[in-house]
N, C-alpha and C positions, 0 to 999 in steps of 0.2 A: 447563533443565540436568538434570535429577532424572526428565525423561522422558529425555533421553538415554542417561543411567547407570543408566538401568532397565532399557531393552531392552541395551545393550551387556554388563552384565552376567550376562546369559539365559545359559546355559551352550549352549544349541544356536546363537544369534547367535554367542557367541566363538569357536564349533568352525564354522561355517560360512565366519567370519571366517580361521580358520587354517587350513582349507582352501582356501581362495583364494588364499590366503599363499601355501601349499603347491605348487600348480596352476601358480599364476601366475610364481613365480620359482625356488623350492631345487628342485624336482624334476626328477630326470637329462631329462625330456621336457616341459621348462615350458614354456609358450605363446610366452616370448621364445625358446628354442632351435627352437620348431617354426615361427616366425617366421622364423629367420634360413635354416633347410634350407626352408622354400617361398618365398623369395629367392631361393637357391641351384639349386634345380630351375627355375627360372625361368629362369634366365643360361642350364644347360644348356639346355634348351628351343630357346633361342634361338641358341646354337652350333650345335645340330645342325642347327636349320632353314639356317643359314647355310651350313654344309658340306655338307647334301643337296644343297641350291641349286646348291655349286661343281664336287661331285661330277656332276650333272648338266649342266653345261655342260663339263664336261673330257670326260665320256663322249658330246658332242654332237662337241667339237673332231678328238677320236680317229676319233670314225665318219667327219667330216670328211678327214680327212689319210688313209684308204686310197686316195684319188684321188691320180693323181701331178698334175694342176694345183695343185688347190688344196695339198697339199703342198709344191712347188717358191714357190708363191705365200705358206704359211705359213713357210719357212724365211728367204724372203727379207723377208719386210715383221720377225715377231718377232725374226728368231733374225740378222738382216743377211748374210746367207750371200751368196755371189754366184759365178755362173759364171766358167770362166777367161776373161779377156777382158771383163770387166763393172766397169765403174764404179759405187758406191754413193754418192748423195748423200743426206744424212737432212739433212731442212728440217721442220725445229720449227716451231709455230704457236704462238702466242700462248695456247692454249686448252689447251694439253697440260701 
């Protein structure tokens, strides 16, 4: 016990000790707040890779639709559109 309260008492052990204190929790940029913003840039991260991602396949569909087939063919499967004189049957599958 009397080796413990030896070195704890060290005036450079106690200030090393309240530096960690310091570091680790009261200060405006303490290891838990820089914790919680490199979480946070993580989530971002992963948004954006997710929105390149959609942005890249929107700008795939676009490039798609300046054809009039595949246009006439995109309005009618997405969007149910149909010519005059056109019947539309939508048959759901089990998987959808």
């Amino acid at each position: 016990m009397s080796v413990y309260f030896k070195y704890l008492t060290n005036r450079f052990v106690l200030a090393l000790i309240v530096f960690i204190a310091w570091i680790s929790f009261i200060d405006d940029n303490s290891l838990i707040y820089q914790h919680g913003l490199n979480k946070q840039i993580k989530q971002l991260e992963d948004k954006k890779a997710f929105y390149t991602e959609a942005i890249k396949k929107q700008k795939q569909t676009l490039k798609d639709l300046n054809n009039d087939e595949k246009l006439k063919k995109y309005a009618r499967e997405k969007l149910l559109m149909k010519q005059k004189g056109e019947d539309i049957y939508i048959i759901e599958t089990e998987n959808q």
